[in-house]
Backbone atoms as SQL, in Angstrom:
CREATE TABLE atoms (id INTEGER PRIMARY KEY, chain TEXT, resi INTEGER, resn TEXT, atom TEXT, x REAL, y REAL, z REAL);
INSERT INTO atoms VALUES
  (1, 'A', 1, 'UNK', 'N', 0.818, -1.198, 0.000),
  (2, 'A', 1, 'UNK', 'CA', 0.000, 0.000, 0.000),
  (3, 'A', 1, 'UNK', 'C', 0.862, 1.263, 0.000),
  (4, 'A', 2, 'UNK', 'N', 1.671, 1.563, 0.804),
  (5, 'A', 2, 'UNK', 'CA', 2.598, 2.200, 1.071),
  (6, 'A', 2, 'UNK', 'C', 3.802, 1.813, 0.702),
  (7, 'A', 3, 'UNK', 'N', 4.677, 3.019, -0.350),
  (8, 'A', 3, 'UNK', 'CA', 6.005, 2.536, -0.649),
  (9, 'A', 3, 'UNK', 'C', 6.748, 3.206, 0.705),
  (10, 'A', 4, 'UNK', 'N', 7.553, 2.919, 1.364),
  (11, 'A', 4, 'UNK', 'CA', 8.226, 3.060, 2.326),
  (12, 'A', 4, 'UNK', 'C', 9.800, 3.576, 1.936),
  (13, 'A', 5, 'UNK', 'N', 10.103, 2.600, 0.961),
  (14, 'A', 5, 'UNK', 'CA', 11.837, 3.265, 0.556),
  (15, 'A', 5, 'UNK', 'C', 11.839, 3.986, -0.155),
  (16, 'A', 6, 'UNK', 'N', 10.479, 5.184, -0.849),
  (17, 'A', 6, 'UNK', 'CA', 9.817, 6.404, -1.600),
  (18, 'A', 6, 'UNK', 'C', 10.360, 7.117, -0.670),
  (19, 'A', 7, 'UNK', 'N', 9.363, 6.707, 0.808),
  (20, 'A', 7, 'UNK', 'CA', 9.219, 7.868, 1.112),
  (21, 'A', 7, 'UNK', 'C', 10.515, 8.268, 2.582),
  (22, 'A', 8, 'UNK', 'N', 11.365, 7.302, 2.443),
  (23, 'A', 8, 'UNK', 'CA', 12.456, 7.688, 3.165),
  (24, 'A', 8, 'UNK', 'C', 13.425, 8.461, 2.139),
  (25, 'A', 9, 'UNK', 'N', 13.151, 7.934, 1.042),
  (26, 'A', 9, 'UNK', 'CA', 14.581, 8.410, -0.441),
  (27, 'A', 9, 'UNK', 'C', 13.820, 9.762, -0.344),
  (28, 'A', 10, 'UNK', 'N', 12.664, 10.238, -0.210),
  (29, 'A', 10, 'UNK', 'CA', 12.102, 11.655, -0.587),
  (30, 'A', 10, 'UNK', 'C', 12.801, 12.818, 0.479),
  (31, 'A', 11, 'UNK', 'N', 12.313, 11.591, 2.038),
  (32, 'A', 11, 'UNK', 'CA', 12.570, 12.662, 3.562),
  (33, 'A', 11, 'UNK', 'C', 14.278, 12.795, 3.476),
  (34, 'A', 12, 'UNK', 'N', 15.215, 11.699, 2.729),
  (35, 'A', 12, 'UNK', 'CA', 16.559, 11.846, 2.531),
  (36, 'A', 12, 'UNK', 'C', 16.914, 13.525, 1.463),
  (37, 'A', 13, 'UNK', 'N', 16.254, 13.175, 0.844),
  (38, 'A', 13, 'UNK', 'CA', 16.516, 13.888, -0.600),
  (39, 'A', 13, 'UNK', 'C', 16.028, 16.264, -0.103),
  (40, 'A', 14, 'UNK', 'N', 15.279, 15.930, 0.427),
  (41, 'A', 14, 'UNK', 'CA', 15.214, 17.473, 1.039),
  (42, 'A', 14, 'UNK', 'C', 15.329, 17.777, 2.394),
  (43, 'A', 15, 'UNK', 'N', 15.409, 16.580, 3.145),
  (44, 'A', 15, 'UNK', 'CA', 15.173, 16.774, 4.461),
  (45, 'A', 15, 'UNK', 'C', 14.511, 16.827, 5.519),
  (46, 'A', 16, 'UNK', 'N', 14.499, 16.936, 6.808),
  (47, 'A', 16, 'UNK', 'CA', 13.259, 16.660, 7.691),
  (48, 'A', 16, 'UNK', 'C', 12.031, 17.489, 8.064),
  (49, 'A', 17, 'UNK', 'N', 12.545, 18.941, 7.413),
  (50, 'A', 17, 'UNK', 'CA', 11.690, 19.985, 7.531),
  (51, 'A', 17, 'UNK', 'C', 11.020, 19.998, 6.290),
  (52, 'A', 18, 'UNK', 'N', 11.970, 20.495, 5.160),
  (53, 'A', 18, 'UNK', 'CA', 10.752, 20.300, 3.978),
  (54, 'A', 18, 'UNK', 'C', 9.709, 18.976, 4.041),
  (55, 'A', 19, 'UNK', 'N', 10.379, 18.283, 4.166),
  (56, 'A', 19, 'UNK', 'CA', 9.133, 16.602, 4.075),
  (57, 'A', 19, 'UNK', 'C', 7.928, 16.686, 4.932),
  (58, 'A', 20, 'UNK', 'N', 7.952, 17.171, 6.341),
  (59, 'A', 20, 'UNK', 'CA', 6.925, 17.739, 7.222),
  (60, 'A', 20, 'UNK', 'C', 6.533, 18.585, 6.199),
  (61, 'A', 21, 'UNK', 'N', 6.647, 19.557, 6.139),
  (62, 'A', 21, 'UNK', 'CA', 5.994, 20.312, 5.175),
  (63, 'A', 21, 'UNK', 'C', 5.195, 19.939, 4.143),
  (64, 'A', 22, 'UNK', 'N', 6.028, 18.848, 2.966),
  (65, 'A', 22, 'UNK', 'CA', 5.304, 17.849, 2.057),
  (66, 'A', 22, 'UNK', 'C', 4.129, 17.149, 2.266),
  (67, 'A', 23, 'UNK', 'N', 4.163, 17.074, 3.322),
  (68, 'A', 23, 'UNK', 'CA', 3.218, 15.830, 4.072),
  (69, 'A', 23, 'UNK', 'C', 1.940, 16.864, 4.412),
  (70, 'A', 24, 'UNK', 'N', 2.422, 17.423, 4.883),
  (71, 'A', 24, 'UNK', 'CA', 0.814, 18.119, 5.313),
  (72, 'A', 24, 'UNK', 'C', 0.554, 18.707, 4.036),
  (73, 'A', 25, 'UNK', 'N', 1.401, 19.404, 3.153),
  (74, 'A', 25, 'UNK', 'CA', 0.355, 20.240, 2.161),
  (75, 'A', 25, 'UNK', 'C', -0.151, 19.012, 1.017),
  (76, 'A', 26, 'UNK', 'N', 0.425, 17.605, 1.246),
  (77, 'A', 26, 'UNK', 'CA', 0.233, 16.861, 0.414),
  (78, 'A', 26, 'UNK', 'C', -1.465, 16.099, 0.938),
  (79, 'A', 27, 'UNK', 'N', -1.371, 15.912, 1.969),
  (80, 'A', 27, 'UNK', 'CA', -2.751, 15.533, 3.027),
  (81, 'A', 27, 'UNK', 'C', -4.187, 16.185, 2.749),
  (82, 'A', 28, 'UNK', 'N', -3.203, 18.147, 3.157),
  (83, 'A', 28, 'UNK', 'CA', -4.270, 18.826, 2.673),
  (84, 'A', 28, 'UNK', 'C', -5.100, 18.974, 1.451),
  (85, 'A', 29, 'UNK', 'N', -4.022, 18.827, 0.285),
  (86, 'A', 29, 'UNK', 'CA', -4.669, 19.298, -0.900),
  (87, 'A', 29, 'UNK', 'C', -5.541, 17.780, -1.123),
  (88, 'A', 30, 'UNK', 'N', -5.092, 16.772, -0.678),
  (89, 'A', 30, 'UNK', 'CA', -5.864, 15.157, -1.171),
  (90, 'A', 30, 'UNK', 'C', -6.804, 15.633, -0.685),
  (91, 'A', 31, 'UNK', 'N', -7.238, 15.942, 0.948),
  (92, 'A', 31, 'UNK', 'CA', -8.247, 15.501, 1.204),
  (93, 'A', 31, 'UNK', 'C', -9.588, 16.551, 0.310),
  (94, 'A', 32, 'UNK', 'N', -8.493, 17.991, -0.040),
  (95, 'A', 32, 'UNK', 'CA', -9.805, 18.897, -0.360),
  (96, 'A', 32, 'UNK', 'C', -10.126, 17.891, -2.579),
  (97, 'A', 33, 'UNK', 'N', -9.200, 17.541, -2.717),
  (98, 'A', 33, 'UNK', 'CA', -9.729, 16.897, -4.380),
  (99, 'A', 33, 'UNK', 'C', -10.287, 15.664, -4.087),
  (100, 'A', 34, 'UNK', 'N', -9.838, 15.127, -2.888),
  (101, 'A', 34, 'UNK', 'CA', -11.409, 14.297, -2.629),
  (102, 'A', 34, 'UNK', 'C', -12.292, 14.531, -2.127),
  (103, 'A', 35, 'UNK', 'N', -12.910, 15.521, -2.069),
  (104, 'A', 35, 'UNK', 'CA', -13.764, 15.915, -1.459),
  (105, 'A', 35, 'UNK', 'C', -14.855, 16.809, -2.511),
  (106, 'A', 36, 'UNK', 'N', -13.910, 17.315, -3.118),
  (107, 'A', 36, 'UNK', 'CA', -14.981, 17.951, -4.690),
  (108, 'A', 36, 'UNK', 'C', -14.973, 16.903, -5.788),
  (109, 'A', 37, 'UNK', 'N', -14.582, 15.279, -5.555),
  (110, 'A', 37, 'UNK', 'CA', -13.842, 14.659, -6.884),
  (111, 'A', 37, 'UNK', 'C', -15.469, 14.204, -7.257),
  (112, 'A', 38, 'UNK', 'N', -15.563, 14.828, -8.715),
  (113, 'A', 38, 'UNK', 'CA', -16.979, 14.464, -9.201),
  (114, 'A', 38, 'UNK', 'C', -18.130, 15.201, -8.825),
  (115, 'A', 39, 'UNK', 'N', -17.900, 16.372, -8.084),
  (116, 'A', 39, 'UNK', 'CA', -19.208, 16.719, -7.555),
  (117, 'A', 39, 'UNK', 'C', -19.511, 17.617, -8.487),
  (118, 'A', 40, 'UNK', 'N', -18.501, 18.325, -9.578),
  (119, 'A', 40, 'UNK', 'CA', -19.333, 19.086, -10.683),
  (120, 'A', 40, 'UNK', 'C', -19.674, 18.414, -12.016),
  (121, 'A', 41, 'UNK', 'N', -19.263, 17.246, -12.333),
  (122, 'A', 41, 'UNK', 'CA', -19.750, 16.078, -13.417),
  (123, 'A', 41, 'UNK', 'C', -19.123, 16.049, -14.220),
  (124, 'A', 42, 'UNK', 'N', -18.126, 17.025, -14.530),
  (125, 'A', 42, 'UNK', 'CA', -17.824, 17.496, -16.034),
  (126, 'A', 42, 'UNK', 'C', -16.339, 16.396, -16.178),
  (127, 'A', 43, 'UNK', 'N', -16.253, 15.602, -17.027),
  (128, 'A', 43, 'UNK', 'CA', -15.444, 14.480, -17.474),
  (129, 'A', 43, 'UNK', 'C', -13.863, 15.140, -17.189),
  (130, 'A', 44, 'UNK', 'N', -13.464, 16.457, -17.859),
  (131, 'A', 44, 'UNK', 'CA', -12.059, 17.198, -17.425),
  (132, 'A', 44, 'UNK', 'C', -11.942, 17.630, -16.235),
  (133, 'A', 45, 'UNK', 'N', -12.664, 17.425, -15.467),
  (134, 'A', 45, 'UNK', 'CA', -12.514, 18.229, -13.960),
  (135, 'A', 45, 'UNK', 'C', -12.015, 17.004, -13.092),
  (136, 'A', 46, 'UNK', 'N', -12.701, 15.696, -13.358),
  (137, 'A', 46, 'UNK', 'CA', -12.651, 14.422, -12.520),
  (138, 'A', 46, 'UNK', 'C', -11.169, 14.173, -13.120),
  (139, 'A', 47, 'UNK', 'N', -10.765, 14.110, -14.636),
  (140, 'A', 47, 'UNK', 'CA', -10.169, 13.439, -15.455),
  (141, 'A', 47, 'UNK', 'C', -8.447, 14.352, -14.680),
  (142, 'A', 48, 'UNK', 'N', -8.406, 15.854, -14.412),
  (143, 'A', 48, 'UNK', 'CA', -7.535, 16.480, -13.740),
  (144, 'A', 48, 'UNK', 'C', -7.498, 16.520, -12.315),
  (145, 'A', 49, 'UNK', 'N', -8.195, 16.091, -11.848),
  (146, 'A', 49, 'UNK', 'CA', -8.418, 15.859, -10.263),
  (147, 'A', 49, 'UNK', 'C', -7.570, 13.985, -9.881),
  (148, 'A', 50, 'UNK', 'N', -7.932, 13.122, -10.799),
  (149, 'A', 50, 'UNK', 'CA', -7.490, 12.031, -10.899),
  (150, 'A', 50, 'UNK', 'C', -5.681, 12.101, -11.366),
  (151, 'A', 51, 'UNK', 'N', -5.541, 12.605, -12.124),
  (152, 'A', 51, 'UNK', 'CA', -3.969, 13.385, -12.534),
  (153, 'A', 51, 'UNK', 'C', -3.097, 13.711, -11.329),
  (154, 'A', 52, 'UNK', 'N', -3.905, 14.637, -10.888),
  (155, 'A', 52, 'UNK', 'CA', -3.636, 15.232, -9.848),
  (156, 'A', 52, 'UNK', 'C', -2.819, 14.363, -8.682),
  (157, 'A', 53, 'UNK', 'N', -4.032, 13.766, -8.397),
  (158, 'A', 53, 'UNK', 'CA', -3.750, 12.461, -6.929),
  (159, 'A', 53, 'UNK', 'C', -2.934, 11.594, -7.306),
  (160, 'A', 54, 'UNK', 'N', -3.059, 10.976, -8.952),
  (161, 'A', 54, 'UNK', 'CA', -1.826, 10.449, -9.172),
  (162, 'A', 54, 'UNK', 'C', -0.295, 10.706, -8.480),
  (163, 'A', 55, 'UNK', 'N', 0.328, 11.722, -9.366),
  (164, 'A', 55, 'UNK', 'CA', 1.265, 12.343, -9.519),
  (165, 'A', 55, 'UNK', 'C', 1.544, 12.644, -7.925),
  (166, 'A', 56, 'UNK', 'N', 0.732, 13.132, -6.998),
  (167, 'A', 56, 'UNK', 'CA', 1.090, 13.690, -5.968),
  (168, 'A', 56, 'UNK', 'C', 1.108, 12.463, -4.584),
  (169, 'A', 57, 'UNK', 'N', 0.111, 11.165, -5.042),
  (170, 'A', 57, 'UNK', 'CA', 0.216, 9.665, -4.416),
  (171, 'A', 57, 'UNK', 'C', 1.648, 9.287, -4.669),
  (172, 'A', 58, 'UNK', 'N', 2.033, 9.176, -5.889),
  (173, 'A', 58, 'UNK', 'CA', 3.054, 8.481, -6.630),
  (174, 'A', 58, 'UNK', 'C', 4.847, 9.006, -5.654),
  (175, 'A', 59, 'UNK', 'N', 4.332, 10.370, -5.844),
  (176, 'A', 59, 'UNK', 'CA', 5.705, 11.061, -5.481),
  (177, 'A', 59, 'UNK', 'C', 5.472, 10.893, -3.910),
  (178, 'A', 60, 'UNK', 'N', 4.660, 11.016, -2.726),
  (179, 'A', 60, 'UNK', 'CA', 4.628, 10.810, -1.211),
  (180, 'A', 60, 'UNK', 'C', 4.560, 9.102, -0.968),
  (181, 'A', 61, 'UNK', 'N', 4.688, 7.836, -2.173),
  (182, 'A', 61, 'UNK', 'CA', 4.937, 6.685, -1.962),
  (183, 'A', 61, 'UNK', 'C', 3.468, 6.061, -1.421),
  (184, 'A', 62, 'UNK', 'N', 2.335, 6.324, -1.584),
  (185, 'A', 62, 'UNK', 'CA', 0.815, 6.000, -1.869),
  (186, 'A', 62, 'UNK', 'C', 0.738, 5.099, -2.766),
  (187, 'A', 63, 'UNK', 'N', 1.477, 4.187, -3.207),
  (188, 'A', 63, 'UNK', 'CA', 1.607, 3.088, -4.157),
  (189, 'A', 63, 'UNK', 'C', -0.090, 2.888, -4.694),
  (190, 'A', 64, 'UNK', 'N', -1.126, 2.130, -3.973),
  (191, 'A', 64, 'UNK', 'CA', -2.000, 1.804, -3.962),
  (192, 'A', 64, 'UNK', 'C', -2.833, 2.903, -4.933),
  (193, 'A', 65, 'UNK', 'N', -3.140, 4.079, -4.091),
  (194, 'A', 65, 'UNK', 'CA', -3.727, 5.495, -4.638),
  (195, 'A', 65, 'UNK', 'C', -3.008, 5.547, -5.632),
  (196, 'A', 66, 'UNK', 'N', -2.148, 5.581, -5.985),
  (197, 'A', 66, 'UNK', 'CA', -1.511, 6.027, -7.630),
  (198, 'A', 66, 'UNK', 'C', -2.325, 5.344, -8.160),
  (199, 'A', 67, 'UNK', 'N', -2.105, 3.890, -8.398),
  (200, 'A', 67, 'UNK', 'CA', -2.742, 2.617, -9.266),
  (201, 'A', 67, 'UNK', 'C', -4.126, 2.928, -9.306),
  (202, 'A', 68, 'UNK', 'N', -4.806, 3.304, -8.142),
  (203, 'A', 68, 'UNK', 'CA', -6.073, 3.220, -8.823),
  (204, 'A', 68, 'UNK', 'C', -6.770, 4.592, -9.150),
  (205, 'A', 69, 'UNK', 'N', -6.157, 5.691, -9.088),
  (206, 'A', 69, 'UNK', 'CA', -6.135, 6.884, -9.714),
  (207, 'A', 69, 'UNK', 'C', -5.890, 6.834, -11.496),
  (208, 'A', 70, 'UNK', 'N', -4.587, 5.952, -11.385),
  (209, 'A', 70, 'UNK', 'CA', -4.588, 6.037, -13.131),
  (210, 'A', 70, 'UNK', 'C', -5.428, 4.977, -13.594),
  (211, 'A', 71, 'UNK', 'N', -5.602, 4.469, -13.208),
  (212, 'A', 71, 'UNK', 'CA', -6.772, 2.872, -13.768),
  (213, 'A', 71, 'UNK', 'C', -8.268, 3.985, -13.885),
  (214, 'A', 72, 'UNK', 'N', -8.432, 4.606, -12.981),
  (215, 'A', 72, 'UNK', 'CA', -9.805, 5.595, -12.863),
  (216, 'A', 72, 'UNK', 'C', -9.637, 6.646, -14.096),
  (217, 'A', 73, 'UNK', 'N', -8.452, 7.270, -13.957),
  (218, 'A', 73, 'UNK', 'CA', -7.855, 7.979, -15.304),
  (219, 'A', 73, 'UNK', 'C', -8.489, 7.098, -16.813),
  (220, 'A', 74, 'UNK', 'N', -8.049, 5.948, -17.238),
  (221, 'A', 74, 'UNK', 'CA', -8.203, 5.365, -18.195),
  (222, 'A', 74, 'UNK', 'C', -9.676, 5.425, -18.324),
  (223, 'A', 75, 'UNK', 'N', -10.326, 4.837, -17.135),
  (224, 'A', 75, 'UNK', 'CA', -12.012, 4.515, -17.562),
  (225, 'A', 75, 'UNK', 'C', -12.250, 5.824, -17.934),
  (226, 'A', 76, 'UNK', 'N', -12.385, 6.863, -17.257),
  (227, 'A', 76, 'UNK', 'CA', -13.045, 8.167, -17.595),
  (228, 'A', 76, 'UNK', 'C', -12.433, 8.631, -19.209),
  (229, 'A', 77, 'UNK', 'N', -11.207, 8.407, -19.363),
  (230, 'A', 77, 'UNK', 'CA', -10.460, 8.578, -20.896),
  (231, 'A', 77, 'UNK', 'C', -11.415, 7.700, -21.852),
  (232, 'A', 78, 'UNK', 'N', -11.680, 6.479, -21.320),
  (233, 'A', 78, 'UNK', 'CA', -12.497, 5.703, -22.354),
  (234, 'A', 78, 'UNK', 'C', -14.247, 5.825, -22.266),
  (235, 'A', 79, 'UNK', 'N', -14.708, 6.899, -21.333),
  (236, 'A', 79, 'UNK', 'CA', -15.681, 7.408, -21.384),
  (237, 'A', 79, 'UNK', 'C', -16.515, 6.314, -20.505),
  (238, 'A', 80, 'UNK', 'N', -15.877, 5.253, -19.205),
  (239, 'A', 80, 'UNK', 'CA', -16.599, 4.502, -18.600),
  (240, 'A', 80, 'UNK', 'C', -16.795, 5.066, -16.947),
  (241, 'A', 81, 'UNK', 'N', -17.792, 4.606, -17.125),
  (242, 'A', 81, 'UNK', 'CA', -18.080, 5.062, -15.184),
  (243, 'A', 81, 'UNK', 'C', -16.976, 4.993, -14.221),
  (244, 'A', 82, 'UNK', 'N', -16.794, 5.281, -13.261),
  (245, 'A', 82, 'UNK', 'CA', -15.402, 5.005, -12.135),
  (246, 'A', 82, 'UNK', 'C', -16.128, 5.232, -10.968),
  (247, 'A', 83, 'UNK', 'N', -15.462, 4.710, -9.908),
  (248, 'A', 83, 'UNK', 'CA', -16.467, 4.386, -8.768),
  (249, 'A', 83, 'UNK', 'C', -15.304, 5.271, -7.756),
  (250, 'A', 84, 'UNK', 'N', -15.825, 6.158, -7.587),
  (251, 'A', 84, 'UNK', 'CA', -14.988, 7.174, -6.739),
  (252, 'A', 84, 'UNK', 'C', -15.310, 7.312, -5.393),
  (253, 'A', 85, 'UNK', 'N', -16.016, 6.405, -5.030),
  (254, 'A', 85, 'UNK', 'CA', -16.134, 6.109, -3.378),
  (255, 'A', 85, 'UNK', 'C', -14.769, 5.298, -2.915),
  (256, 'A', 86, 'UNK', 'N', -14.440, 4.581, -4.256),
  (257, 'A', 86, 'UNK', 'CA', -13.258, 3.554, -4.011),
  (258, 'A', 86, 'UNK', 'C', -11.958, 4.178, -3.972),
  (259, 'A', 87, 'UNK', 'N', -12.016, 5.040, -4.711),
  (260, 'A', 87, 'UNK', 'CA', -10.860, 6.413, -4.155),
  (261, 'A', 87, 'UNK', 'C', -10.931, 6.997, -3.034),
  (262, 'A', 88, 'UNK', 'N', -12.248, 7.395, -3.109),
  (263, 'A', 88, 'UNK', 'CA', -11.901, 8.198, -1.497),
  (264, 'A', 88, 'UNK', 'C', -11.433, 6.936, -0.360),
  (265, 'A', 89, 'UNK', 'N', -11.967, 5.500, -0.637),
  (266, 'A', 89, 'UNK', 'CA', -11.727, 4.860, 0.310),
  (267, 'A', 89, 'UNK', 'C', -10.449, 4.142, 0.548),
  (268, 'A', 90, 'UNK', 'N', -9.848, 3.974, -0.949),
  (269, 'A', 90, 'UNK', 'CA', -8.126, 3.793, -1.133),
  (270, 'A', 90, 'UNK', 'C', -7.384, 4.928, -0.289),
  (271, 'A', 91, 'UNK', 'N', -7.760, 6.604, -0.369),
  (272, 'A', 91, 'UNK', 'CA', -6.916, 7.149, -0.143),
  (273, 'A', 91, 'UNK', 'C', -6.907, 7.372, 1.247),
  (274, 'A', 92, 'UNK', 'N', -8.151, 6.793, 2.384),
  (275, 'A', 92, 'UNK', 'CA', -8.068, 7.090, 3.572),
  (276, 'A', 92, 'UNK', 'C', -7.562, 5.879, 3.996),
  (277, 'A', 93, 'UNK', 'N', -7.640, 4.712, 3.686),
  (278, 'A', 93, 'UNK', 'CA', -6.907, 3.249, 3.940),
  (279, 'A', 93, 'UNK', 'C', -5.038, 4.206, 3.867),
  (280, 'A', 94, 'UNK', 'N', -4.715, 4.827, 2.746),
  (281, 'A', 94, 'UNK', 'CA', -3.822, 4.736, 2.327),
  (282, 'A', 94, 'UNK', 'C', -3.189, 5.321, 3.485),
  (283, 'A', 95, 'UNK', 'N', -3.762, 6.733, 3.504),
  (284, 'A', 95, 'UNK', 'CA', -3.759, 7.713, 4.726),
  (285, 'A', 95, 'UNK', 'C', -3.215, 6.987, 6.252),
  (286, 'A', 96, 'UNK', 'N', -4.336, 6.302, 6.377),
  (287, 'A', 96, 'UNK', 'CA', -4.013, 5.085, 8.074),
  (288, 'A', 96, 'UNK', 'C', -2.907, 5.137, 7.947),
  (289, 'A', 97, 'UNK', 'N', -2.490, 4.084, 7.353),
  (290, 'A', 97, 'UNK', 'CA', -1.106, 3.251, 6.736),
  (291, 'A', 97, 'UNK', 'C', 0.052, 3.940, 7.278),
  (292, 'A', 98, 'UNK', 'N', -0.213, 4.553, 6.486),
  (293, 'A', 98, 'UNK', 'CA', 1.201, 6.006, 6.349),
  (294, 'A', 98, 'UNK', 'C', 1.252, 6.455, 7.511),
  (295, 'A', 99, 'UNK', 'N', 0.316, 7.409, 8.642),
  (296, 'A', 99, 'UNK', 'CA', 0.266, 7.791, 9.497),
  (297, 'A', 99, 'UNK', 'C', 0.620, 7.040, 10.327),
  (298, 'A', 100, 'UNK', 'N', 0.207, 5.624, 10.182),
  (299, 'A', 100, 'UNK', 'CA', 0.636, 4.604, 11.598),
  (300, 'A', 100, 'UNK', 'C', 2.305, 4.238, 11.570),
  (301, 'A', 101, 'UNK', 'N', 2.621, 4.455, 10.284),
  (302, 'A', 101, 'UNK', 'CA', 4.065, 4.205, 9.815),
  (303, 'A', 101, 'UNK', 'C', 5.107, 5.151, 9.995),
  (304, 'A', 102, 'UNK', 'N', 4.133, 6.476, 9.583),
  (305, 'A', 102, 'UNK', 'CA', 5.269, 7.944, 9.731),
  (306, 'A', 102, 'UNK', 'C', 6.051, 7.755, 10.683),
  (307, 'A', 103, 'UNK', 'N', 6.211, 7.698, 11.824),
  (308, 'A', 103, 'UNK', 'CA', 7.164, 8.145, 13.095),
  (309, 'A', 103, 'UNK', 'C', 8.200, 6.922, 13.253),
  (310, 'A', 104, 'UNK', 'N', 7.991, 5.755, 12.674),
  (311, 'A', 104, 'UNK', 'CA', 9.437, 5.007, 12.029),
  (312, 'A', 104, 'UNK', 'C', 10.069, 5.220, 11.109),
  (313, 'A', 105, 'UNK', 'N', 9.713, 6.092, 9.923),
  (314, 'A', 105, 'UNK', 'CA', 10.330, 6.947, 9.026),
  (315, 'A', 105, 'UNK', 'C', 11.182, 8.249, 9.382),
  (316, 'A', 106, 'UNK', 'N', 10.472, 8.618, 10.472),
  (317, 'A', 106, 'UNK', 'CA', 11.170, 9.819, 11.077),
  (318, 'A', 106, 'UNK', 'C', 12.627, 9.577, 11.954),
  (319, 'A', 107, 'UNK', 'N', 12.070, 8.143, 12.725),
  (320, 'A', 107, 'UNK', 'CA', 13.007, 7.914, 13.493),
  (321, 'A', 107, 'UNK', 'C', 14.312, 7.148, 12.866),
  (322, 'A', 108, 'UNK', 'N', 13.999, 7.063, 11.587),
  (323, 'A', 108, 'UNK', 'CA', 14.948, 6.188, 11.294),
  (324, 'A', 108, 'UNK', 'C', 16.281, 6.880, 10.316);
């Protein structure tokens, strides 16, 4: 669910302050694009909101949330339904995870 050697190579790569930093504005902005994801209908709004969580799952080591962000990406590209309860519910599973994990990342 969680890539783990992401997200130590990331907290290595800028450090312990920027990565705190990462983390919350990365938290924040998920929880607010899941929270509007689909609620205005329009196929480019979901289709950049899904982009979005990608790219920003992918890079904080959300393994899981990436995968099914771009799999959701494709259906909506091929004009098929996507079940975006299953996102919001990947990304708060994902969320746990991470949180229960963070402070061995820190400490380590």
């Amino acid at each position: 669910m969680i890539d783990w050697a992401r997200i130590r190579d990331l907290r290595d790569e800028i450090g312990l302050e920027d990565f705190g930093e990462i983390v919350v504005l990365f938290l924040q902005e998920a929880d607010e694009v899941i929270g509007r994801l689909g609620r205005n209908g329009r196929q480019n709004s979901v289709s950049d909101d899904l982009h979005f969580l990608k790219g920003a799952a992918l890079n904080l080591g959300f393994r899981d949330l990436a995968g099914s962000c771009q799999e959701a990406e494709r259906k909506v590209a091929a004009g098929h339904a996507i079940d975006l309860a299953e996102i919001a519910d990947r990304f708060l599973a994902s969320r746990t995870a991470f949180m229960a994990g963070l402070n061995e990342v820190l400490e380590s």
